[in-house]
N, C-alpha and C positions, 0 to 999 in steps of 0.2 A: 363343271370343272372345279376341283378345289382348289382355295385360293391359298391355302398355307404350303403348299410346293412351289406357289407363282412367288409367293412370299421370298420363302428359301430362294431362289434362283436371281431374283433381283437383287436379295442379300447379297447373295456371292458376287454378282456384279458389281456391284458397291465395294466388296471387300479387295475384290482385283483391282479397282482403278482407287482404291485406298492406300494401297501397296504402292503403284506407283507414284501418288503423292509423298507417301511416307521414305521412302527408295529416294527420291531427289532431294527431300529436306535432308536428314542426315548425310549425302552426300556434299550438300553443302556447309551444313556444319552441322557437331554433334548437338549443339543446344538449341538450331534452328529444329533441327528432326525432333528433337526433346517437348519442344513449344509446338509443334502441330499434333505429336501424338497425346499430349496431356493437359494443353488446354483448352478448353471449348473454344471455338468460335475464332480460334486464330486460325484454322483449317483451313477457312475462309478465305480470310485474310492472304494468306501462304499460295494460296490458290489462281488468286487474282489477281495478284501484285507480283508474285515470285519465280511461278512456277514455270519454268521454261520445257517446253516439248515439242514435238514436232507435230503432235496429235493431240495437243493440249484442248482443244476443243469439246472433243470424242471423249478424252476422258472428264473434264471436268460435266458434261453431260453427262454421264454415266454414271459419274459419283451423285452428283445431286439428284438426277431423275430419275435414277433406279431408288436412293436412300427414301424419295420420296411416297413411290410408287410401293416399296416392301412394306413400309408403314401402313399402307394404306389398305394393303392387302391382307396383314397380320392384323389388321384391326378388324377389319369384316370376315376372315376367316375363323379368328376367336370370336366373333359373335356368332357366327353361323355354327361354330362348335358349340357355345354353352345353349345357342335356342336349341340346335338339336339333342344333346342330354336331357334337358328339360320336359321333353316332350310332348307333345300335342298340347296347346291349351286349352280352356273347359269352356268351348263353347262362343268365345268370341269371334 
């Protein structure tokens, strides 16, 4: 199976439960939604301290363990693309 559509797909996961991190910061205020979309590592923060949901769980697993999981996937799927270009090796 290739793993850069697995990539894409967890992406998208990540980008939905991003949305709705992003969707309740701004609804709380404009410079809260301001500080989680542009600065690192307050997402976090915003996340764990602030974020009230009903499904808060679901999504913040989705946002971290999909974000994790795409990485993971794009990383071995662009290796397995440039070994494949490269082409057979000579003999090892």
């Amino acid at each position: 199976m290739p793993l850069l559509p697995l990539a894409a797909l967890f992406a998208l996961v990540t980008l939905v439960c991003a949305v709705f991190l992003l969707l309740h910061a701004f609804r709380r205020s404009v410079g809260t939604g301001m500080m989680v979309l542009l600065i690192p590592f307050y997402v976090l923060f915003y996340a764990f301290s602030q974020f009230e949901h009903p499904r808060k769980n679901l999504i913040l697993a989705g946002f971290f363990g999909c974000s994790v999981l795409a990485a993971v996937f794009l990383g071995l799927g662009a290796h397995g693309l440039s070994a494949a270009l490269q082409g057979p090796s000579a003999g090892y």
